[in-house]
N, C-alpha and C positions, 0 to 999 in steps of 0.2 A: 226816194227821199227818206233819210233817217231820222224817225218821231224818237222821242226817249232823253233820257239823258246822257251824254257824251260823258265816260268816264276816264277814258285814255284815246291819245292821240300821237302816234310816231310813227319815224322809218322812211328809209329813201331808198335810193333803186339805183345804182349805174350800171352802164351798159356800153360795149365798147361799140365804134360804127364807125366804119371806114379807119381814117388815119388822126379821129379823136374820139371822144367820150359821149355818149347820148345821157342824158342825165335827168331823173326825174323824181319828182317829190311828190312820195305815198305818202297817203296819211292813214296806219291803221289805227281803228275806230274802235272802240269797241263801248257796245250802248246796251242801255237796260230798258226796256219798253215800261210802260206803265204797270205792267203787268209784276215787272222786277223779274224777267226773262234776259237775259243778255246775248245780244248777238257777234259777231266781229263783220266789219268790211274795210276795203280797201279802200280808197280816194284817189284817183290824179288830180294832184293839184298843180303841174308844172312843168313841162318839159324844154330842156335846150340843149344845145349843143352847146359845146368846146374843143378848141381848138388844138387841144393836148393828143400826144401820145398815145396810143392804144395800153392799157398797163399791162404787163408780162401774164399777169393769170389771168388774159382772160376779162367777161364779161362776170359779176358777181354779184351779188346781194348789200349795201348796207345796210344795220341799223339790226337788231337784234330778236327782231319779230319774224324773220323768214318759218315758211314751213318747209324746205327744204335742203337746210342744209350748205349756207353758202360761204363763200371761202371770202374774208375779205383780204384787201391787195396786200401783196409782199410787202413788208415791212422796206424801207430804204431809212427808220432812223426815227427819231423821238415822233408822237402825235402832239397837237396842238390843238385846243377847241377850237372853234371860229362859228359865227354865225351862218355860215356857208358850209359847217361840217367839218370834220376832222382834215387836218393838216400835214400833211408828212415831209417833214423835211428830208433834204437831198443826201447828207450823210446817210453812207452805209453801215447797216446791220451784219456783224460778223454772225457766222451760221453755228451753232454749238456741234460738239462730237460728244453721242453719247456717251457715258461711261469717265470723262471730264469734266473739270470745273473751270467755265470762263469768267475768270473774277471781274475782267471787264462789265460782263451781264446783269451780274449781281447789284440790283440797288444799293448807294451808299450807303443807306441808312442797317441795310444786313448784312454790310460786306466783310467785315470786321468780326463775326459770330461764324458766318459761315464758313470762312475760313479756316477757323478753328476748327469746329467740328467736323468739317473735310477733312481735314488731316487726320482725326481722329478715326475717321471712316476707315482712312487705307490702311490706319494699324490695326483694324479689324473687318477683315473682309468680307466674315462669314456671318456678317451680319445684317444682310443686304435683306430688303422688302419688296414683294412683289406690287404690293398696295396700301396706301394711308387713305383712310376714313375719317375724314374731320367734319367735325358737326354731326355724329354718325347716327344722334336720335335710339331710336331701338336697338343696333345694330344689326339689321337684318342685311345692309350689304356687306358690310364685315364678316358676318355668319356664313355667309354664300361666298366671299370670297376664298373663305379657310376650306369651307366644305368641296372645292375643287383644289386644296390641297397648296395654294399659294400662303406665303406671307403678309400677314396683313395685319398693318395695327391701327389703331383706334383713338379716338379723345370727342368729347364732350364734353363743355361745362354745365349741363343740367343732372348728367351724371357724379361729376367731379369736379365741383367749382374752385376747388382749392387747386387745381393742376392742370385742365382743362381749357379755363377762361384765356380764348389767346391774345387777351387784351392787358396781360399779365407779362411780368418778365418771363416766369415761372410755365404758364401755359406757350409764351412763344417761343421760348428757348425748347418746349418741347415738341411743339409743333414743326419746326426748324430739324432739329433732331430726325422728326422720322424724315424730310425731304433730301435731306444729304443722306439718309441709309434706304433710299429709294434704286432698285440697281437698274441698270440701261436698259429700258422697255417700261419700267416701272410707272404707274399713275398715284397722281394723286388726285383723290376724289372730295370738292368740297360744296357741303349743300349751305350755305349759312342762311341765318334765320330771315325770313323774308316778309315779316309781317309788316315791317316799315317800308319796304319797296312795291308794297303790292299796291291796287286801286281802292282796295278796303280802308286803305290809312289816308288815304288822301287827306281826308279831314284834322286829322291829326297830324300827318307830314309832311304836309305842305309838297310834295313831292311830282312831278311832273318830265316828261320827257325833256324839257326845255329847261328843266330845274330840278336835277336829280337831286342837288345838294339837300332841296326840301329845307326845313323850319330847322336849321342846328340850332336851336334856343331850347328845343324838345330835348331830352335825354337822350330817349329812344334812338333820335333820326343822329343824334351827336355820337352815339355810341356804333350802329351800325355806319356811321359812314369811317368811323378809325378801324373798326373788321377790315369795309371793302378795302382799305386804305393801306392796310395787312397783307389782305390776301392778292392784291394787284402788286406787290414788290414779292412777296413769295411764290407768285408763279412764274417772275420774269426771272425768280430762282433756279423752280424747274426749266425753267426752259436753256438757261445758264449751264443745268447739272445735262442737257439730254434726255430729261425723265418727260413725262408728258400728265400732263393737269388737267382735268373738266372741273368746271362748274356748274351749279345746276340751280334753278329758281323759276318761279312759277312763270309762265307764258306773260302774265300783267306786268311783270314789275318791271320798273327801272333801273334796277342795278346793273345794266349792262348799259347803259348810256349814262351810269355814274362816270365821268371825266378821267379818273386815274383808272378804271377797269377798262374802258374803251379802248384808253391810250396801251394799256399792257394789251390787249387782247390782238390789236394792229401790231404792234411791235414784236408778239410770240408767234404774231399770223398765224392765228385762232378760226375755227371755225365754230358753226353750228347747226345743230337740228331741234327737230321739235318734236314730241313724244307724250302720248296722254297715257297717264297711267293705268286708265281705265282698261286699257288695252292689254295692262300685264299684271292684274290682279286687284284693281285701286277697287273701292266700287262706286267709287263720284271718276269725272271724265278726268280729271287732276291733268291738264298740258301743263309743258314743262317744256323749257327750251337748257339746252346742253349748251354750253361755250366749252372751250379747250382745242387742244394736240392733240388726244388720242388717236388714234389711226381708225380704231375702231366703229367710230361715232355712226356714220354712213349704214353699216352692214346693225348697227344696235337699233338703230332707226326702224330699219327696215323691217327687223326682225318682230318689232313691237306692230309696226303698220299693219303684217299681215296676219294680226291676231284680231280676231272677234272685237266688235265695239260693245259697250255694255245694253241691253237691252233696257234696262231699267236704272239708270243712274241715279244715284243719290244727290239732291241740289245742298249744298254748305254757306247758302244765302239766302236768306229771306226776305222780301220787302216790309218794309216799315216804314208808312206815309211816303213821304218823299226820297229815304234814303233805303240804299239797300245794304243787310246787314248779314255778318258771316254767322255762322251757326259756332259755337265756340267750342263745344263739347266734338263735332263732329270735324269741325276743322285740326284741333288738337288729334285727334284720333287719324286723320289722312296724313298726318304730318309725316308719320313713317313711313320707309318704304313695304311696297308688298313684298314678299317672299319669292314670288313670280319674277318682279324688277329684278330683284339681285341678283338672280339667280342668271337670268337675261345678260347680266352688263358682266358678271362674275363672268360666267362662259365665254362673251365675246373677247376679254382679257386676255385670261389664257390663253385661247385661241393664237390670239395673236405673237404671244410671246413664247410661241410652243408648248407650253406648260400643261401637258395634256394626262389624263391619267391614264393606267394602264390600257382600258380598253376600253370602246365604246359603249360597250354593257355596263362596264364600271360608271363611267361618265352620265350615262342614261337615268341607274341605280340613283345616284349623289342629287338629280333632279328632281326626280322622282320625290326621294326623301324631301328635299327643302319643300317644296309647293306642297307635301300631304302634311307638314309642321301647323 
């Protein structure tokens, strides 16, 4: 029996059986005791058959809360909400070739810019990025990216609000920029700010698994939903270019059952994992769930799983009477990443794109250096 307060509740579960879909509705939970201690659990609240088709990948995960990592179904063509869950219509999805531009792919609304700037790319070739860092806070994945020796560029608007803000002509046009000089293997890495998607805002954002949109009458919730709103036609970009995209946000939030991010994430046939920071240097437990392409995602996971858990974590919540509240100084302070993280997702990159340094020693040395920073 779960005592506490219920602060979040999502997620569903399919599963193939026999010659249709076993289908069941999870409710994960996650609750604050009196104490203002938080737990997570799972719920069945539903299960049935239908009489569909087995889908091509397989048995999978929906809904954005997995902790391992699940593939959802191949894309066959736009998503649609529905009260019954996402919708895929029967038009096919043409597949990108890296290293190309499928103008088809490209959202109207960027079709027009990109194309420019594409062209502009192939009259310069040598100008190609192994990594873009947007929202990059400190830079400490940007730092870790270069220090294995790739290309890698950067933006912030808390850095650079003049050039930065991709809510701007001037910041999307740059932003855009680096995803067309991303070269075939390339990622783009985007953390956007999640204070209005998390369970701390609730109050303020009205925000809920059932209602990502939240209170647009807020600024806040009106401004982060034209980011997600942003960044779900620029990744159906990269996925256009052949480049591959993560995104990344706290384990609570709902910006991955935001409506137009769900819909791109089906339609890039996106996966995910889930990864606490605590695990690569954070020193609160910080989970984190990864959406995106990268190839990597799987072996990054892993590689954090089998690091030490923190023995002594720092809690960045406090209770207060009935509500329970973030710590503000120490929340600001987790916001960046650890040294360890970059260092972690920087190497598994590389890896993958051959991008290797001289020598093992070398490569060891470059480690070494970042995590003693």
């Amino acid at each position: 029996m779960l005592r506490g307060r219920v602060l979040l509740q999502c997620g569903s579960l399919v599963s193939s059986y026999g010659e249709g879909k076993l289908l069941f509705l999870i409710r994960f939970v996650l609750v604050t005791d009196l104490n203002g201690h938080m737990s997570e659990h799972f719920v069945l609240v539903r299960s049935w058959l239908t009489p569909e088709e087995r889908p091509d990948c397989g048995s999978h995960v929906g809904g954005p809360f997995s902790r391992v990592g699940p593939r959802l179904p191949s894309p066959q063509g736009d998503v649609a909400s529905s009260s019954n869950g996402p919708h895929v219509d029967a038009a096919p999805t043409p597949r990108p070739v890296p290293g190309q531009l499928n103008l088809q792919l490209v959202p109207q609304s960027l079709r027009d810019q990109v194309s420019v700037l594409w062209q502009q790319v192939q009259d310069e070739p040598d100008g190609k990025l192994h990594a873009a860092d947007i929202f990059c806070g400190r830079g400490n994945l940007t730092a870790a990216f270069r220090a294995f020796g790739m290309a890698c560029a950067c933006m912030d608007r808390a850095t650079s609000p003049d050039t930065d803000d991709v809510l701007t002509d001037i910041g999307k046009g740059k932003l855009l920029q680096m995803v067309v000089n991303l070269a075939p293997g390339g990622v783009l890495w985007l953390a956007p700010e999640c204070k209005s998607w998390i369970w701390l805002s609730r109050r303020t954002s009205k925000r809920c698994s059932e209602n990502a949109d939240g209170d647009t009458s807020v600024t806040s919730v009106a401004e982060a939903n034209a980011v997600a709103r942003l960044l779900a036609d620029v990744c159906r970009t990269c996925y256009a270019l052949g480049v591959q995209y993560v995104i990344e946000n706290p384990r609570s939030s709902v910006l991955f059952t935001y409506p137009p991010i769900e819909a791109m994430l089906r339609a890039t046939d996106a996966r995910s994992v889930a990864v606490d920071l605590g695990r690569a240097g954070a020193t609160s437990p910080k989970p984190l769930v990864l959406w995106g392409t990268a190839c990597w995602l799987d072996r990054l996971a892993g590689t954090i799983r089998r690091r030490p858990a923190l023995s002594q974590p720092r809690r960045l919540t406090e209770a207060t009477g009935r509500f329970v509240n973030g710590k503000k100084t120490d929340l600001e302070h987790s916001a960046a990443y650890p040294r360890v993280f970059g260092t972690i997702v920087a190497r598994a990159h590389a890896h993958s794109i051959n991008h290797t340094l001289k020598d093992e020693r070398e490569e060891e040395a470059v480690v070494v250096q970042i995590d003693s920073d």
